[in-house]
TIVEXFI-961855 format. One record per residue (C-alpha): residue in one letter; residue number from 1; x, y, z. Coordinates in nm, 4 decimals. Layout:
N
REC   type   seq          X          Y          Z
REC      A   NUM          X          Y          Z
...
***
This chain:
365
REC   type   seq          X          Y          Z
REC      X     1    -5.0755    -0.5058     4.5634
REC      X     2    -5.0787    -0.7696     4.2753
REC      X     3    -4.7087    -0.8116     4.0602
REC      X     4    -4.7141    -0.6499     3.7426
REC      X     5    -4.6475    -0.8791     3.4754
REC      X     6    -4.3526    -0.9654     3.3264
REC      X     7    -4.4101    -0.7470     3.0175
REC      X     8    -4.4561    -0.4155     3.2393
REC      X     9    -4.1858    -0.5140     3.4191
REC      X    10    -3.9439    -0.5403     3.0499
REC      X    11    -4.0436    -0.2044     2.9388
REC      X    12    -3.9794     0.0102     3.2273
REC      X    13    -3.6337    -0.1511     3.2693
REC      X    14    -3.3900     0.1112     3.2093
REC      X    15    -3.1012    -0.1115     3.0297
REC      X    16    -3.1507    -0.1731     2.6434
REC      X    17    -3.3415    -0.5273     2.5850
REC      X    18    -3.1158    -0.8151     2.5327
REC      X    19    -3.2095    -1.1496     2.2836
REC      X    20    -3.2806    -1.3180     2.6503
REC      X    21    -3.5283    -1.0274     2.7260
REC      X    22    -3.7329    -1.1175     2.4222
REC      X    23    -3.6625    -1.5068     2.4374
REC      X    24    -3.7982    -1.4912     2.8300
REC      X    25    -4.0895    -1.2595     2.7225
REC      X    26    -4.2198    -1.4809     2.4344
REC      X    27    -4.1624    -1.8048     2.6022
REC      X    28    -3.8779    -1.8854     2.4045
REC      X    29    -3.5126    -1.9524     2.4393
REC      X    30    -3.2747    -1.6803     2.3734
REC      X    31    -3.1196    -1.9080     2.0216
REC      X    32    -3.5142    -1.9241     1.9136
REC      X    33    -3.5320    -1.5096     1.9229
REC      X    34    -3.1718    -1.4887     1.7627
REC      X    35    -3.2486    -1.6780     1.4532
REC      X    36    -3.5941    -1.4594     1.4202
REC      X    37    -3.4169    -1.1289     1.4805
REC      X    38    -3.0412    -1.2009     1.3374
REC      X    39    -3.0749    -1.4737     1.0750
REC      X    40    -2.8741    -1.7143     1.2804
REC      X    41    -2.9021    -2.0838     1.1976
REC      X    42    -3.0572    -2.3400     1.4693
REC      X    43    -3.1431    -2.7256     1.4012
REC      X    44    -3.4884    -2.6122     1.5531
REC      X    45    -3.8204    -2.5547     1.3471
REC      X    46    -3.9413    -2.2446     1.4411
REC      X    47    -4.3356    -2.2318     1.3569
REC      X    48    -4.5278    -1.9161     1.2242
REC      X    49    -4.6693    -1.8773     1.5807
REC      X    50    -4.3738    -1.8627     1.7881
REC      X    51    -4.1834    -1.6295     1.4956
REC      X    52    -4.4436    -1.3929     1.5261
REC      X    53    -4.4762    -1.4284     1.9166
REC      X    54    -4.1064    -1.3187     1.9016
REC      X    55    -4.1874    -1.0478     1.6646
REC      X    56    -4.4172    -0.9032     1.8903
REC      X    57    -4.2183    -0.9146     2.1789
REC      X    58    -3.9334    -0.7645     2.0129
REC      X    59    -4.1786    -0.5201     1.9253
REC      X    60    -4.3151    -0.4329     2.2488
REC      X    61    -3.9520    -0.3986     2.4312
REC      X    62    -3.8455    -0.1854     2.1663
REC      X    63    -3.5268    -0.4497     2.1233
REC      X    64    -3.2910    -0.3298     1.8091
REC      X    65    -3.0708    -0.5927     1.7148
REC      X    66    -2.6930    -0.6119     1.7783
REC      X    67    -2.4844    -0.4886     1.4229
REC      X    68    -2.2201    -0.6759     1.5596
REC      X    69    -2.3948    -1.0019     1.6364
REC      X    70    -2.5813    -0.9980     1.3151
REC      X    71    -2.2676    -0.9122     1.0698
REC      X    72    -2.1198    -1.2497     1.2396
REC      X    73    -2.3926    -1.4292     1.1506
REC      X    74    -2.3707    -1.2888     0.8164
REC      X    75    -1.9895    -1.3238     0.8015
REC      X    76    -1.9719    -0.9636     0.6658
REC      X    77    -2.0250    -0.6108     0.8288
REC      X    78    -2.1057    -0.4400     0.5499
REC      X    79    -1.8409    -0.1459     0.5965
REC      X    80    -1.5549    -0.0311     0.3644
REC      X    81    -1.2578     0.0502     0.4925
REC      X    82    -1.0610     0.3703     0.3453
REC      X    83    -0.6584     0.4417     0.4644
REC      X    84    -0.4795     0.7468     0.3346
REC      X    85    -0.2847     1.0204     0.4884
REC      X    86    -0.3569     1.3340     0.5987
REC      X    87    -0.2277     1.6476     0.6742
REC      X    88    -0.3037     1.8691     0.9697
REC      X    89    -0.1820     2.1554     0.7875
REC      X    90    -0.3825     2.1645     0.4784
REC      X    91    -0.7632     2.0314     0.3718
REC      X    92    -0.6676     1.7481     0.1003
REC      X    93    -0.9218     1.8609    -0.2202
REC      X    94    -0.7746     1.5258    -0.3894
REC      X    95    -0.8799     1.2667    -0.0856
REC      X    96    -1.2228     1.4522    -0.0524
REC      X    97    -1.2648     1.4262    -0.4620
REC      X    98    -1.2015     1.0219    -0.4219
REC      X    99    -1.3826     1.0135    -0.1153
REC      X   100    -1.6947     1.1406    -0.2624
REC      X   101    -1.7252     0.8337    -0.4945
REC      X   102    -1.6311     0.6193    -0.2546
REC      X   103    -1.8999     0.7115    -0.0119
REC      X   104    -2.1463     0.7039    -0.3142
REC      X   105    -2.1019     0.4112    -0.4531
REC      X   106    -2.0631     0.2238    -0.1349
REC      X   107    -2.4385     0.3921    -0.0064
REC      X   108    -2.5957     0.2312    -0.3196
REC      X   109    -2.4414    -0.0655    -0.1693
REC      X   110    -2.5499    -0.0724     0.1678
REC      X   111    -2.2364    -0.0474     0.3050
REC      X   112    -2.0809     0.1924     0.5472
REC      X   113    -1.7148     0.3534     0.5298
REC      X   114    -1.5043     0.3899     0.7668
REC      X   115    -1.2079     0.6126     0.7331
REC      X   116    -0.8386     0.5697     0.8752
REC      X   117    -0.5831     0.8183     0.8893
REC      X   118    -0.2401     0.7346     0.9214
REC      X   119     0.0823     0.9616     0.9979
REC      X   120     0.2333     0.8977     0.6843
REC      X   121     0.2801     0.5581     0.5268
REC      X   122     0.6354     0.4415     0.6473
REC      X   123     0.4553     0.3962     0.9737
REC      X   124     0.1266     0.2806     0.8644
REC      X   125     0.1797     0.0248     0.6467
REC      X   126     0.2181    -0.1972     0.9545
REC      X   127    -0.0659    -0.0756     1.0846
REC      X   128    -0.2804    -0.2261     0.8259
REC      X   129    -0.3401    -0.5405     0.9446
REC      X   130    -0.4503    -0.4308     1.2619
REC      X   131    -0.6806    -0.2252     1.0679
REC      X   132    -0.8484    -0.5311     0.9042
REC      X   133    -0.9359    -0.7091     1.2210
REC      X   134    -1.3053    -0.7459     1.1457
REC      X   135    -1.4274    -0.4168     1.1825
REC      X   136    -1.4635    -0.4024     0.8276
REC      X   137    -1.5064    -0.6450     0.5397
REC      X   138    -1.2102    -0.4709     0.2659
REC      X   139    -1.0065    -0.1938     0.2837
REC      X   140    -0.8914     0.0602    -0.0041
REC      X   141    -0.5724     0.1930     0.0153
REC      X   142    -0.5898     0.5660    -0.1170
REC      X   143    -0.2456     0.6673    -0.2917
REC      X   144    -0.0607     0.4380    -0.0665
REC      X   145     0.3383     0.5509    -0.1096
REC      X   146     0.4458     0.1721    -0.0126
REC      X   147     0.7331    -0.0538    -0.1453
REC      X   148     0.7081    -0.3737    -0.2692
REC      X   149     0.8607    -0.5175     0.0514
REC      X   150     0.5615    -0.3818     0.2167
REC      X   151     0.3328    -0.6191     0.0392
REC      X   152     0.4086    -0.8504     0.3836
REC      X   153     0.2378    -0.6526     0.5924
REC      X   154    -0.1183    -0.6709     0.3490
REC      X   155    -0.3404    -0.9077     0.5062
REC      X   156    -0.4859    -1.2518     0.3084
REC      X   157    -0.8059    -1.2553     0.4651
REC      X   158    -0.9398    -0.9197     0.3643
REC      X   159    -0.9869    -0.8087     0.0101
REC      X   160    -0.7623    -0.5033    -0.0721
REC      X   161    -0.7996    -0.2358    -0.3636
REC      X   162    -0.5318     0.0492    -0.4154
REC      X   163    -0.6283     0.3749    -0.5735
REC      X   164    -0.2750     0.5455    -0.7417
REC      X   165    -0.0434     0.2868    -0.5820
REC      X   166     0.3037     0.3150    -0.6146
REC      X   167     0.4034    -0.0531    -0.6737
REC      X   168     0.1892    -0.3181    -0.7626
REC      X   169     0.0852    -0.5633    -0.4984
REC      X   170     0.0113    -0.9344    -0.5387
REC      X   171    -0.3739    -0.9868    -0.5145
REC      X   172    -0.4231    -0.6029    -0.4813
REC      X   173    -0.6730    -0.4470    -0.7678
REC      X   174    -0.5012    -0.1345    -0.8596
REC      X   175    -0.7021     0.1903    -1.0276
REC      X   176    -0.5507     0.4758    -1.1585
REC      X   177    -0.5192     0.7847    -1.4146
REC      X   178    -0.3184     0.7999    -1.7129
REC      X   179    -0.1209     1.0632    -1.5486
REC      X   180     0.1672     1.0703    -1.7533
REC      X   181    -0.0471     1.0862    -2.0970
REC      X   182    -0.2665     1.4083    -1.9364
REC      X   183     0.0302     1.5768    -1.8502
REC      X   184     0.2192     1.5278    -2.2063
REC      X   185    -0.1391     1.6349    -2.3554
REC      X   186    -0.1607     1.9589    -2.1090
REC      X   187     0.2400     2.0602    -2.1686
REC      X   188     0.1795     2.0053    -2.5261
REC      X   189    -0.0888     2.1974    -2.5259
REC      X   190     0.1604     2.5253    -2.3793
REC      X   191     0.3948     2.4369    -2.6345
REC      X   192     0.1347     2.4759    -2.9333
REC      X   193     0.0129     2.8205    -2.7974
REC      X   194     0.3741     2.9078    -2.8396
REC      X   195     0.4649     2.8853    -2.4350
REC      X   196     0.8871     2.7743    -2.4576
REC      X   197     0.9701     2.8789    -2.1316
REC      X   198     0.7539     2.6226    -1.9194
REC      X   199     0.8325     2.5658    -1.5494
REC      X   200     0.7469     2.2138    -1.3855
REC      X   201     0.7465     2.2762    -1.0316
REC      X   202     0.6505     1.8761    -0.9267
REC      X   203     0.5218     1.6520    -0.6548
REC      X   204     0.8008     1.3811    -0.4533
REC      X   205     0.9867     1.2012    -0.6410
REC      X   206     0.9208     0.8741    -0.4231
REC      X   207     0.5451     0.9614    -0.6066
REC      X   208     0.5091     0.6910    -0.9054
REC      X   209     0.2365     0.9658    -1.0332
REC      X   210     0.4512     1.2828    -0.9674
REC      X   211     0.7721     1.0875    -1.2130
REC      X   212     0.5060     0.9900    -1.4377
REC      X   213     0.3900     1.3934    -1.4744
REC      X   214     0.7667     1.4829    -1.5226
REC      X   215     0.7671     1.2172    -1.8028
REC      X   216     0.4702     1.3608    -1.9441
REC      X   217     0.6597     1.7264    -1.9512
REC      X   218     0.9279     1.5907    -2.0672
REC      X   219     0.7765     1.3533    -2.3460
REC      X   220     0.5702     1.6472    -2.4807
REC      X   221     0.9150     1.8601    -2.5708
REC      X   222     1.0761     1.5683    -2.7212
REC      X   223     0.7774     1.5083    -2.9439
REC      X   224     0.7676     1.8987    -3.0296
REC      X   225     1.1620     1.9045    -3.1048
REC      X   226     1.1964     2.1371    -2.8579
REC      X   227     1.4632     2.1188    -2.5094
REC      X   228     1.3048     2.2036    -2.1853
REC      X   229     1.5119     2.4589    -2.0373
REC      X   230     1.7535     2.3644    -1.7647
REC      X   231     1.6656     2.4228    -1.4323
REC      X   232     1.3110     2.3948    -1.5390
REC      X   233     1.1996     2.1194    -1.3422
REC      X   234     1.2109     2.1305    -0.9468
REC      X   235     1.0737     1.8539    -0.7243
REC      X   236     0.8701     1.9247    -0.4191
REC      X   237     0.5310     1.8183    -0.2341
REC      X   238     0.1609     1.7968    -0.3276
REC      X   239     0.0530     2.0922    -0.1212
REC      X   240    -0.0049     2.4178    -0.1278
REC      X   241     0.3323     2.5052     0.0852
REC      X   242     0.5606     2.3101    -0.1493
REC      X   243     0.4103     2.5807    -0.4419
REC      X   244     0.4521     2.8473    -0.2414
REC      X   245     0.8304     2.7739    -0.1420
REC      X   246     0.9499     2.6252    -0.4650
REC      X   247     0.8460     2.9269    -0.6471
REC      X   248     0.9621     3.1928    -0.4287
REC      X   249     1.2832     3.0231    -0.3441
REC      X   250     1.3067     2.9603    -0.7766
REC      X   251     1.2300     3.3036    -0.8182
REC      X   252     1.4816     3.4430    -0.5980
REC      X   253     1.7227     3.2242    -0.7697
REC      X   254     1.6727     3.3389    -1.1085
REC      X   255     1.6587     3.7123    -1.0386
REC      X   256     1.6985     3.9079    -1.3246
REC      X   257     1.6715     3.6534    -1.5962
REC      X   258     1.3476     3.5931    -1.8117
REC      X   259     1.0208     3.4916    -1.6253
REC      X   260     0.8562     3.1449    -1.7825
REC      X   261     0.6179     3.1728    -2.0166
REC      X   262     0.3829     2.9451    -1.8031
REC      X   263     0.3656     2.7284    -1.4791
REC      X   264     0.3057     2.3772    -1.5192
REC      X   265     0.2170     2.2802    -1.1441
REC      X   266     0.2225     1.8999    -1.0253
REC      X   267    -0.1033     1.9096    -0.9245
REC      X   268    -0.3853     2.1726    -0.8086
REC      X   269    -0.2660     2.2074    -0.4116
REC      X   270     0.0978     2.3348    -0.5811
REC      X   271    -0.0876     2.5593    -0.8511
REC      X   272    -0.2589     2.7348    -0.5794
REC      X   273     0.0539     2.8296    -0.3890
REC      X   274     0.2530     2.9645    -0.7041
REC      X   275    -0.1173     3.1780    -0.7410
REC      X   276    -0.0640     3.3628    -0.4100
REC      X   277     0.3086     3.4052    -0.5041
REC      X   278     0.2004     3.5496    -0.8280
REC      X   279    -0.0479     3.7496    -0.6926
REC      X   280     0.1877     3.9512    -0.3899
REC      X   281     0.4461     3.9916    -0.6883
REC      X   282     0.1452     4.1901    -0.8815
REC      X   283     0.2560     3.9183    -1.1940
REC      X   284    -0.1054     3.9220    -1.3711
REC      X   285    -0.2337     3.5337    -1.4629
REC      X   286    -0.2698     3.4677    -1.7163
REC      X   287    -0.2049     3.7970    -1.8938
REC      X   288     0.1867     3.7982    -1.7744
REC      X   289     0.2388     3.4066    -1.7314
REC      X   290    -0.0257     3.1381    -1.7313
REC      X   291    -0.0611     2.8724    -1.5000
REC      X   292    -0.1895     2.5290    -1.5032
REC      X   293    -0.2575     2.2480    -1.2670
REC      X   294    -0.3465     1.9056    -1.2282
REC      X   295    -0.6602     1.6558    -1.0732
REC      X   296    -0.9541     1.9060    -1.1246
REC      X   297    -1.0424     1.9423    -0.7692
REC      X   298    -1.3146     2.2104    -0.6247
REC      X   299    -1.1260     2.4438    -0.5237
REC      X   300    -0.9394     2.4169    -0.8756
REC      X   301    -1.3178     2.4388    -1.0499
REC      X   302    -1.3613     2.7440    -0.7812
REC      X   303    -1.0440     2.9341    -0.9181
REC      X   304    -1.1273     2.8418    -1.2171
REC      X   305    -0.8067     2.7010    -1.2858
REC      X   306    -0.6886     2.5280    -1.5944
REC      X   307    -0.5697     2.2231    -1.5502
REC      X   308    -0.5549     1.8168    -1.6023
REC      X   309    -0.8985     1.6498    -1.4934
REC      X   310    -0.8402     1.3468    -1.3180
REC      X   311    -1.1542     1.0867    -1.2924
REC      X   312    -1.1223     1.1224    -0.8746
REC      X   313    -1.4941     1.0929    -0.7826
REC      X   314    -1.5062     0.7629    -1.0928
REC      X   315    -1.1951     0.6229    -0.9122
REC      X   316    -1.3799     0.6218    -0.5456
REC      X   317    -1.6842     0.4696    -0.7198
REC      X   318    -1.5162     0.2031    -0.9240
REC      X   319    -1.2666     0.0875    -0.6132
REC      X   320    -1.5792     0.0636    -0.3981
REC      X   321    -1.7802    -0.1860    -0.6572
REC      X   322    -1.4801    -0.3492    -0.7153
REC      X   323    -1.3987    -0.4033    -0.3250
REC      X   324    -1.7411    -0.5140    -0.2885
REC      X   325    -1.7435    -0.7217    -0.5509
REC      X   326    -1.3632    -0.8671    -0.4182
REC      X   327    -1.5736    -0.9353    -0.0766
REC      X   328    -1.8053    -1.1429    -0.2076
REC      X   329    -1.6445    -1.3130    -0.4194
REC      X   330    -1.4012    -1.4149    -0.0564
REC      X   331    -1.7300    -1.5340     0.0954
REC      X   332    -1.8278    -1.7488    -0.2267
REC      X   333    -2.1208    -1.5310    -0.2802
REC      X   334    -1.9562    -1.3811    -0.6880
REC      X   335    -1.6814    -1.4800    -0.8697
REC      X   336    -1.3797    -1.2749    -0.8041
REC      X   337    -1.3172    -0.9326    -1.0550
REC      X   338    -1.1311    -1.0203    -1.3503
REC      X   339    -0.9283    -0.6523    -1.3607
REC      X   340    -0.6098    -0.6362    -1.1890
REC      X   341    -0.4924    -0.2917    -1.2639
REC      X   342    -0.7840    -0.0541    -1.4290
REC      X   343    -0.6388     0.2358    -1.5826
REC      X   344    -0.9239     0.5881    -1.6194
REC      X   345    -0.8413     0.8370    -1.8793
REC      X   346    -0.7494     1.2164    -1.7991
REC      X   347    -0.8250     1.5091    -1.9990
REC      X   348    -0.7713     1.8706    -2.0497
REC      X   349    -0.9539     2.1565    -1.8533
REC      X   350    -0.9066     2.5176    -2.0104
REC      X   351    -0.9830     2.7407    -1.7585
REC      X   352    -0.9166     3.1320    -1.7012
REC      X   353    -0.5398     3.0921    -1.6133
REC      X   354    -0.4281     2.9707    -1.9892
REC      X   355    -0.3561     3.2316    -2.2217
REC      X   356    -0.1106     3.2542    -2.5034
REC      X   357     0.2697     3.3988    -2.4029
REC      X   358     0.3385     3.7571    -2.3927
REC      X   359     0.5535     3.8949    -2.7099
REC      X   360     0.7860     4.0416    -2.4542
REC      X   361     1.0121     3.8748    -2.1721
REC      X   362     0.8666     3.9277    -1.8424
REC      X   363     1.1945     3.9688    -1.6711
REC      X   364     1.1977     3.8534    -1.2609
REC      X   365     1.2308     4.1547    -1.0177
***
């Protein structure tokens, strides 16, 4: 029985083909078939011939080339890297509004995302570098609650943009809302339709955004003439829990005394929790006491909820051009994005939950 040739031999081998595989099969060294098949650089001439010798033997042993081997050559892997944190508890509508644009934008790209999830970021921010160990070319840091002494652990040789950061970072494009102008235009807003009685139930107050909402709040009275109320302005999370709690627990406190006019909630998660405490109480929204939100997200746009739109999906897009463009720019390729901190308007959504106050007290059973 004669030997099958080499080429019958290559394809029913069971292991996936190697550069050597193709360099043996077209007569070639295994550095001739990488700069065919990778783009690597050799001091060799390769003629027409042997390139599509190569080609064909590639071809014929079904050989897909290494991602890994080929981003080296290319000194980029063409993958964004997106860090936030997430809860187990609760479905985050704001990360999946950012992450939407960031996904989008980075597809017209060509680049890939990959997404890290860290506990919570007193433990994660020295996590980051190992998170930008190659595996991706820049990283965005979604929201990041990190202190200016954390700026030691962000790494030099990766480009890094920040979406809502809480302190700025040397190096670090930053993108965010005018959150404190949307919720002085939203409060204002109550306080024309004759609302007095308005409740701020907020986000942390370690949250640069969640202070800048209670600014908001509280610039809006001062420009109407009016005081807030005391007591009107309680600090919790951004999740659906927090609104749950702080209202019930607020509630409880205040038993007897006059309902508020309307709900001012730090963002949608929080409006959604004071919803199902309304709702169990039989308090009709917004017939008895509107309530408002803020970001805009879909389940906020499913409830139809009135509330502050923030530009999430525009943020994910812009911090993914930007990164890319921060990228190349490191590799020589562009010159380097002149914005350092890029600041997106907000603006007003009146949904079904708004209303003008009742003429008479609701008082709190």
């Amino acid at each position: 029985m004669s030997t099958p040739p080499s080429s019958t031999k290559a394809r029913t081998t069971r292991h996936a083909a190697t550069l050597a595989d193709v360099g043996r099969e077209a007569g070639v060294s295994a550095m001739a078939a990488s700069a065919v098949l990778n783009g690597a650089k050799t001091s060799a001439r390769i003629s027409d011939e042997t390139r599509d010798r190569i080609l064909e033997a590639a071809r014929r042993l079904n050989y897909r080339p290494n991602a890994t081997a080929r981003a080296l050559t290319h000194r980029r892997m063409n993958t964004l890297g997106l860090a936030t944190t997430l809860s187990r508890d609760e479905l985050n509508q704001y990360f999946l509004e950012v992450f939407n644009g960031v996904i989008e934008a980075a597809a017209e790209l060509g680049q890939n995302t990959t997404v890290f999830a860290l506990p919570d970021w007193a433990q994660g921010a020295a996590r980051i570098p190992q998170l930008c160990d190659g595996r991706i070319d820049g990283l965005i840091l979604l929201a990041p609650l990190l202190g200016a002494e954390d700026a030691r652990f962000l790494p030099d040789h990766t480009p890094i943009v920040s979406i809502h950061a809480n302190v700025d970072f040397p190096g670090v494009i930053n993108l965010e809302s005018d959150e404190e102008a949307g919720a002085q235009a939203m409060v204002s807003h109550l306080l024309a339709l004759g609302h007095r009685r308005i409740l701020h139930l907020a986000g942390p107050s370690h949250s640069l955004g969640a202070r800048r909402r209670v600014d908001g709040y509280r610039r809006a009275h001062e420009l109407a003439g009016i005081e807030p109320p005391p007591d009107h302005v309680v600090v919790g999370d951004f999740n659906t829990e927090s609104g749950r709690r702080l209202l019930t627990q607020w509630l409880q406190a205040h038993r007897g005394e006059e309902m508020p006019q309307a709900i001012f909630a730090g963002n949608d998660a929080i409006a959604m929790g004071c919803l199902d405490v309304l709702t169990a109480r039989g308090i009709a929204v917004p017939q008895q006491v509107s309530l408002v939100g803020f970001d805009d997200t879909v389940l906020a746009r499913a409830a139809r909820l009135a509330t502050v739109r923030q530009p999430l999906r525009e943020l994910g897009q812009r911090a993914a051009r930007l990164l890319v463009d921060s990228v190349d720019a490191k590799l020589g390729d562009a010159a380097p994005p002149t914005v350092t901190n890029l600041v997106l308007p907000t603006e007003l959504v009146v949904g079904t939950t708004l209303g003008a106050p009742r003429s008479q007290p609701l008082r709190i059973e």
